[in-house]
C-alpha positions as CSV (number, residue, x, y, z in Angstrom):
1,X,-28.0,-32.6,-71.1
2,X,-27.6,-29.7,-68.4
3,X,-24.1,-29.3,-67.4
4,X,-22.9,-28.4,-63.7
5,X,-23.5,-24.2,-65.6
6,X,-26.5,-25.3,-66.3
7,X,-27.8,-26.8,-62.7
8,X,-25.6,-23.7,-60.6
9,X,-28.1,-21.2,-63.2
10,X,-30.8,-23.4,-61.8
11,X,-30.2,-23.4,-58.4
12,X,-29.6,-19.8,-58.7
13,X,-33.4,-18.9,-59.9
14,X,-34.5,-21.0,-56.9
15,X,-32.4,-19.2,-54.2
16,X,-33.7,-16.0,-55.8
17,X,-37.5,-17.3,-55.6
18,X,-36.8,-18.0,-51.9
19,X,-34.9,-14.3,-51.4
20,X,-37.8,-13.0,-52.6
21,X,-40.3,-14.1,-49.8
22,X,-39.2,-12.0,-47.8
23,X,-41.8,-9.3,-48.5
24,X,-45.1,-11.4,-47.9
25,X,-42.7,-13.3,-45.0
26,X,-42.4,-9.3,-43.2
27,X,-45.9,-7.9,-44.5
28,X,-47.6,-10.7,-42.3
29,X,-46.1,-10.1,-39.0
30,X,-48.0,-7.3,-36.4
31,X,-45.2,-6.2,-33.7
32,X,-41.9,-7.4,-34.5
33,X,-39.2,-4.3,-35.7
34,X,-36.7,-4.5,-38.5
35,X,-34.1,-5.2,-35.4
36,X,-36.2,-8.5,-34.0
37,X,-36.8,-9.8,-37.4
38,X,-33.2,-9.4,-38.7
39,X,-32.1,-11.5,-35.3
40,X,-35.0,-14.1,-35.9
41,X,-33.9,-14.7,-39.6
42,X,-29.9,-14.2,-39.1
43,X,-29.8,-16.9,-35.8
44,X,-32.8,-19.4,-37.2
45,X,-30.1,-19.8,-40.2
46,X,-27.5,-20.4,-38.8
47,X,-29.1,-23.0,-36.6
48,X,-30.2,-24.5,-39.4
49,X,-26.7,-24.6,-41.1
50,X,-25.6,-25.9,-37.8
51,X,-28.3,-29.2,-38.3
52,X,-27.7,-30.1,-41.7
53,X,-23.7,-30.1,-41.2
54,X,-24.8,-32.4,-37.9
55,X,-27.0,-34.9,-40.2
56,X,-24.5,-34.8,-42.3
57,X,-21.3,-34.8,-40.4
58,X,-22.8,-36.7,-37.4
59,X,-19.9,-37.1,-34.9
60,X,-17.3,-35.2,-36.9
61,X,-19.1,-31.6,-36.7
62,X,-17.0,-30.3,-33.7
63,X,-13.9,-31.3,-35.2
64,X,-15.3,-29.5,-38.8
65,X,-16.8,-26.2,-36.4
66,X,-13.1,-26.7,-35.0
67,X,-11.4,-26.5,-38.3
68,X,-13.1,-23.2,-40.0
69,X,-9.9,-21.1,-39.6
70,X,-10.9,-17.3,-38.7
71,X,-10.1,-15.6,-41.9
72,X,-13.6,-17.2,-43.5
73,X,-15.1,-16.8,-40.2
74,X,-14.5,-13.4,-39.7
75,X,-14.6,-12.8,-43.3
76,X,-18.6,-14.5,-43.7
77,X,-19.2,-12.9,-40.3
78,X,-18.6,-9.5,-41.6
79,X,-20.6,-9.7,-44.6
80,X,-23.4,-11.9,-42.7
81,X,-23.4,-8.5,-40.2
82,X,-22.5,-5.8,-42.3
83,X,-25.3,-6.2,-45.1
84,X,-28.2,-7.3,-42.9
85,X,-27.9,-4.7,-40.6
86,X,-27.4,-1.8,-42.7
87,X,-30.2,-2.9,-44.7
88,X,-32.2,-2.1,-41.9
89,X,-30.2,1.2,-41.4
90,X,-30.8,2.3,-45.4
91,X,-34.8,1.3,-45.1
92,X,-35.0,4.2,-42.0
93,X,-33.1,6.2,-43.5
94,X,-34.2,6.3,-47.3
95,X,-36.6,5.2,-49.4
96,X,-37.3,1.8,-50.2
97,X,-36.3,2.6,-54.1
98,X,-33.3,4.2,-53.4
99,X,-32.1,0.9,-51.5
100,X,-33.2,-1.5,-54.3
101,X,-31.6,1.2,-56.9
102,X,-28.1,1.4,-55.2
103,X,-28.7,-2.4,-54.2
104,X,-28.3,-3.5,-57.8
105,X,-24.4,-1.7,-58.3
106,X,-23.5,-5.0,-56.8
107,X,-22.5,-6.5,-60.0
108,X,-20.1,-3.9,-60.2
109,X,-18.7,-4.0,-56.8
110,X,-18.6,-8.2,-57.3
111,X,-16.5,-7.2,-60.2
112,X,-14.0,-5.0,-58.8
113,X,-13.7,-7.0,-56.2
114,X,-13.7,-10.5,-57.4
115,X,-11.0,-9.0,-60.0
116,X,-8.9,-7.6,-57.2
117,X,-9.0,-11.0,-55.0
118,X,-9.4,-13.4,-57.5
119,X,-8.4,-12.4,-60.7
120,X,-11.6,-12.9,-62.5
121,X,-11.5,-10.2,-65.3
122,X,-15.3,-10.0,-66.3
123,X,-15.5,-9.9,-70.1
124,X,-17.0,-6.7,-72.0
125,X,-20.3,-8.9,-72.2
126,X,-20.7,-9.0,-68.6
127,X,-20.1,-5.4,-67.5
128,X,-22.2,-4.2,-70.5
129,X,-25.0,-6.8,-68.6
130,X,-24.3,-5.6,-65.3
131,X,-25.3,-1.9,-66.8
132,X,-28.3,-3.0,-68.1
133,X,-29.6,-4.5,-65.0
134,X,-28.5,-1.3,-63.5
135,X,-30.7,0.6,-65.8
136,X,-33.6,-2.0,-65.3
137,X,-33.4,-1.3,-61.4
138,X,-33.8,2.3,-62.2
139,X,-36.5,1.9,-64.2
140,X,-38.3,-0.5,-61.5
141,X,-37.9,2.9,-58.7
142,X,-37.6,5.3,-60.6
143,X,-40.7,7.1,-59.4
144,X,-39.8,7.1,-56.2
145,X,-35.7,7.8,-56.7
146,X,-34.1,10.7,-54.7
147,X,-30.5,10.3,-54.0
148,X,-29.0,12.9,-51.6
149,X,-30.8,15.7,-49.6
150,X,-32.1,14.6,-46.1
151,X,-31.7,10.5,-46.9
152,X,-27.7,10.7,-48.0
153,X,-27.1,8.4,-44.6
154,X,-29.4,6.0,-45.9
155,X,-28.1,6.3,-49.3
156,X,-24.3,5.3,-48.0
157,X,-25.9,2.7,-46.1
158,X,-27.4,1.1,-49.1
159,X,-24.5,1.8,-50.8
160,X,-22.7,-0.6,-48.0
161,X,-25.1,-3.1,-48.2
162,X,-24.3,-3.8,-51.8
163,X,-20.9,-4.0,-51.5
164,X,-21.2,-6.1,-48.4
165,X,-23.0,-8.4,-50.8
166,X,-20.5,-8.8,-53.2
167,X,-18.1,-9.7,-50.5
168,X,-20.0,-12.2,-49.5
169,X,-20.3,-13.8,-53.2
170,X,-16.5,-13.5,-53.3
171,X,-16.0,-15.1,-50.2
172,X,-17.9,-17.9,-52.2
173,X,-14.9,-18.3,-54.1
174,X,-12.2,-17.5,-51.9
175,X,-12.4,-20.5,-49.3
176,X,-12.6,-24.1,-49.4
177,X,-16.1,-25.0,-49.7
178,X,-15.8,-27.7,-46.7
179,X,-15.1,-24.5,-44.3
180,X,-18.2,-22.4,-45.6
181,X,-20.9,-23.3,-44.4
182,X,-19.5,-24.1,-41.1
183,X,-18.6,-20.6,-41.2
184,X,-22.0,-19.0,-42.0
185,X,-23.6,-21.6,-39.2
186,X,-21.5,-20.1,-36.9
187,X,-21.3,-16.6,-38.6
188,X,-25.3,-16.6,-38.5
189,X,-25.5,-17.6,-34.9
190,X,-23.1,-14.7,-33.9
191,X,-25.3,-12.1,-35.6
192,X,-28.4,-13.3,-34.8
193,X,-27.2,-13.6,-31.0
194,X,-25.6,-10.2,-30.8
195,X,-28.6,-8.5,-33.1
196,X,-31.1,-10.3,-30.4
197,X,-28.8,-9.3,-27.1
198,X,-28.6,-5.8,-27.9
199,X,-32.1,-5.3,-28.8
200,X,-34.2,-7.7,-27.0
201,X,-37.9,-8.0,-26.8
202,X,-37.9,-11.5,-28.4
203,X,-39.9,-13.4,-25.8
204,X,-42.8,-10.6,-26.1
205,X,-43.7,-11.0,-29.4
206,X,-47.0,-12.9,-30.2
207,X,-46.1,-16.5,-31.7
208,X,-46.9,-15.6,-35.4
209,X,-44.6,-13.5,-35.3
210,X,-41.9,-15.9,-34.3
211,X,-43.4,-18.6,-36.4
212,X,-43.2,-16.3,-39.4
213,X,-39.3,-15.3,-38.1
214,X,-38.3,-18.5,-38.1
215,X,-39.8,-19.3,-41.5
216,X,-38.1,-16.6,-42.5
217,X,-34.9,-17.8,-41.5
218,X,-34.8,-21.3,-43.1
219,X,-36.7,-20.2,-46.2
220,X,-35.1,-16.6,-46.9
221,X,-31.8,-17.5,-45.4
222,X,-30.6,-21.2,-44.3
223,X,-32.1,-23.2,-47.7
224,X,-31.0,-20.6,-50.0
225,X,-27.3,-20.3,-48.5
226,X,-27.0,-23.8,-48.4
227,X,-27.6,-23.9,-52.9
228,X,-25.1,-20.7,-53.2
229,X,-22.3,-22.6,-51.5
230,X,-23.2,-25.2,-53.8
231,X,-23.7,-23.2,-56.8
232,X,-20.5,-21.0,-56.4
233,X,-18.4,-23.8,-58.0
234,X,-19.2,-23.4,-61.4
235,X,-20.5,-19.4,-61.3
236,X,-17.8,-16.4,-61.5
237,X,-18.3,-13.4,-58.7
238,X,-19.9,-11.4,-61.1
239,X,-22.8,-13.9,-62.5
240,X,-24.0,-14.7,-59.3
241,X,-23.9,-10.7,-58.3
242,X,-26.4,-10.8,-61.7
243,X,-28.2,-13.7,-61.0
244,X,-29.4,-12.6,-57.5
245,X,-31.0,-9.4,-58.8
246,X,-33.6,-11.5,-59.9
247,X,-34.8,-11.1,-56.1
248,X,-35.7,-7.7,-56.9
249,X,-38.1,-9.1,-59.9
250,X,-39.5,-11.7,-58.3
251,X,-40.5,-9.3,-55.2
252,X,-42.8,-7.5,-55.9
253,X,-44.9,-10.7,-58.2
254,X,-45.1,-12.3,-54.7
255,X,-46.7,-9.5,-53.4
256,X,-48.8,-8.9,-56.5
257,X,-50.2,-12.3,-56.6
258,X,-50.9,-12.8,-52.7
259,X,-52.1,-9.4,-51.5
260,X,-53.1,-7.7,-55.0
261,X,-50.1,-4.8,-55.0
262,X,-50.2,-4.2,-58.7
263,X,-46.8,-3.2,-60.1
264,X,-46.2,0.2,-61.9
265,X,-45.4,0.5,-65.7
266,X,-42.1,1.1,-65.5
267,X,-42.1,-1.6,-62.7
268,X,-42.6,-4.2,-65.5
269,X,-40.4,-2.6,-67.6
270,X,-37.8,-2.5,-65.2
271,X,-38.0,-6.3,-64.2
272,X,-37.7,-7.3,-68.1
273,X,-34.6,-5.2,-68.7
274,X,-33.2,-7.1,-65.5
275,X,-34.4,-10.5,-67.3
276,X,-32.8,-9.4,-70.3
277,X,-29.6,-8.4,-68.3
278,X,-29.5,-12.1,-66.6
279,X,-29.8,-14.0,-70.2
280,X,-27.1,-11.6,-71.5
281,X,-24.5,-12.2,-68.3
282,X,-25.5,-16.4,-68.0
283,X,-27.1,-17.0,-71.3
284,X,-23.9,-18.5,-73.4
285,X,-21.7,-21.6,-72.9
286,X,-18.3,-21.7,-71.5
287,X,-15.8,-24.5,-70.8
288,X,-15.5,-23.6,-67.4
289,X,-15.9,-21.0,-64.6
290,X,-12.4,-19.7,-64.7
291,X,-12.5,-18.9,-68.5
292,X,-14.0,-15.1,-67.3
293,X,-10.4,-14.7,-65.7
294,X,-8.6,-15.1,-69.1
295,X,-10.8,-11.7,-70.1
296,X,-13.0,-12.1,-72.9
């Protein structure tokens, strides 16, 4: 029988799958900008959020929205903000695979992080994981890696965007799940409003594109934050940081199988070092989450 591991794993691969739209979701649309599509996708999740805590909180959700104390707020609000607008920054300022490359240290920044907040001390087996995946991402950009010369402002940026990440997944286990996802409703709301009020331009954009922004929001963003609030009881910091570079593997198969983008040699071999980094870091039994904390 799959134990609660077992199902969080699980849920993991399918909030990964849904990541990893994103691609085809962006590819489609004609006018929209990296700034329009960011406030489509940010504000359509958190209005999601905001209807499944109504259907399930009914007549109680303004007393819950009135509960979230402002250290998750700001704390999910930050890391809502920070990565998804820096991703933006990093993609017009580098190249695409020098973003996915530094993308994938977040293991490592989970680690340090998670360890310094939360005393989970990831074992030898999970940093030596966390390098391979590393290596995997390298191998999957490697022909188009260039850190440093005109694209170092991008390069911090990505940089950012990967420890953002892992601040998020330690905010995961730093707050009482009943005052997440109030938190990222309203956090997602905030960024999607402020993203949409300093740029503008939404009402001008042809309907498929909002169509395909709102998609992207409950598909790339609202369903798969619901399952990692979910999933974050039973995964350490560090495991989920490892589980969600399968995004970067399933990418580029989406695009592959819908518009015929064949993936490079070392692409392939990239995405099976990651597989093999994931089975390393998730791949055993434990008697609980918190064992990684007692070293290992």
């Amino acid at each position: 029988m799959i134990g609660p591991r077992g199902r969080a794993v699980g849920a993991f691969v399918l909030i990964c799958s849904m990541w990893s739209t994103s691609g085809l979701f962006v590819r489609a649309m004609s006018e929209a900008d990296s700034w329009q599509i960011n406030a489509l996708r940010t504000g359509t999740a958190g209005l999601l959020l905001l209807l499944w805590l109504l259907a399930r909180e009914g007549r109680r959700l303004p007393l819950r929205l009135a509960s979230v104390g402002w250290r998750p707020l700001l704390a999910v609000f930050l890391s809502y903000a920070t990565s998804s607008n820096l991703f933006i920054y990093a993609l017009q300022h580098t190249t695409v695979a020098n973003t996915a490359c530094l993308g994938a240290t977040t293991p490592f920044w989970a680690a340090l992080l998670a360890w310094w907040r939360l005393g989970e001390r990831p074992s030898g087996r999970t940093v030596a994981a966390a390098a391979l995946a590393l290596s995997g991402a390298a191998l999957m950009v490697g022909e188009g890696l260039a850190l440093g010369g005109a694209g170092w402002r991008g390069d911090l940026a990505a940089l950012g965007v990967a420890a953002s990440f892992a601040f998020q997944i330690v905010n995961l286990r730093s707050y009482p799940r009943e005052q997440l996802l109030p938190a990222f409703a309203l956090a997602g709301l905030l960024t999607g409003g402020l993203v949409a009020l300093l740029r503008g331009g939404l009402a001008d954009l042809p309907g498929r594109d909002l169509l395909l922004g709102l998609g992207l929001g409950i598909v790339q963003m609202g369903l798969p934050t619901i399952l990692m609030v979910w999933a974050a009881r039973s995964l350490v910091s560090v495991e989920m940081a490892l589980l969600s570079l399968l995004d970067t593997v399933l990418n580029p198969i989406w695009v592959f199988l819908a518009l015929g983008e064949r993936p490079s040699a070392l692409g392939l071999s990239g995405g099976a070092t990651i597989l093999a980094a994931v089975i390393v870091a998730v791949g055993r039994r434990k008697p609980s989450p918190d064992a990684e904390r007692e070293g290992g």
